[in-house]
C-alpha positions in Angstrom: -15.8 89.5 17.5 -15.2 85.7 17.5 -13.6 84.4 20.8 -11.9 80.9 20.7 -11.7 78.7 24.2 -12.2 75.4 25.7 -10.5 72.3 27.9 -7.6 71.1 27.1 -6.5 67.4 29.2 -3.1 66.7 29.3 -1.6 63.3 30.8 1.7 63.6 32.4 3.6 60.3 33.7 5.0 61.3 37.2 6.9 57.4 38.0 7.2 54.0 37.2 7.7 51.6 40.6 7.2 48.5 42.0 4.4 47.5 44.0 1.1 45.0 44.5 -1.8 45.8 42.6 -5.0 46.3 44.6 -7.1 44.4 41.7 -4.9 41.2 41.0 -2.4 41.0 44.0 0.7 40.9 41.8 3.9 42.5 42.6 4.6 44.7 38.9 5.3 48.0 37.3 3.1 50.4 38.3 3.1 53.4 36.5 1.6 57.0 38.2 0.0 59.2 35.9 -1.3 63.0 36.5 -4.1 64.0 34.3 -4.2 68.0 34.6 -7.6 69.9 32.3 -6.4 73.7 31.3 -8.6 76.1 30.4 -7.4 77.6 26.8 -8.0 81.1 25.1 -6.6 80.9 21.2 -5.6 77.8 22.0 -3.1 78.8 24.9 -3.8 77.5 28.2 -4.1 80.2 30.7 -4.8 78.2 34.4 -5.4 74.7 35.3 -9.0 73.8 36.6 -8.3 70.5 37.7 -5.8 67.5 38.4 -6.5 64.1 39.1 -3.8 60.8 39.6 -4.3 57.7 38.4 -2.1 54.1 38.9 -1.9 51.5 36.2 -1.1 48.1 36.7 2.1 46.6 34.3 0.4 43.2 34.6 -3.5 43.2 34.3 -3.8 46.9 33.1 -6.8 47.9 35.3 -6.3 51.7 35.9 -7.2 53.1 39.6 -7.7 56.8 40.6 -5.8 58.3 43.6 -5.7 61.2 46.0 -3.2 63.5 46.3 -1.7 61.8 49.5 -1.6 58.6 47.7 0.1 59.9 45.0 2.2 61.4 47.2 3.1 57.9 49.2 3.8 55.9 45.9 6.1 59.2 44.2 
């Protein structure tokens, strides 16, 4: 009997807003991202096993994780 699973990361983009980057102190875009992992069986994903938020910056492109409160403030 042969069973098939794994990970599977899918990025989501929550917003887009307006703010000052921590890294260059510029007021641009930044955009929130949610990067969930699934768990798959036959290739359909049954449960999530993780989540994690992230913040690019428009202007110098450096890419910062963030809590869920965080996320939270900015969406």
């Amino acid at each position: 009997m042969l069973i098939l699973f794994g990970f599977k990361t899918a990025v989501k983009e929550l917003s887009r807003r307006q703010a000052v980057c921590p890294n260059c102190g510029q007021h641009a875009s930044q955009r929130i991202d949610q990067r969930a992992t699934k768990f798959t069986l036959f290739f359909i994903p049954l449960f999530t096993t993780s989540r994690k938020y992230s913040r690019t910056c428009a202007y110098c492109g450096v890419t910062s994780e963030l809590s869920k409160g965080e996320k939270d403030a900015l969406v």
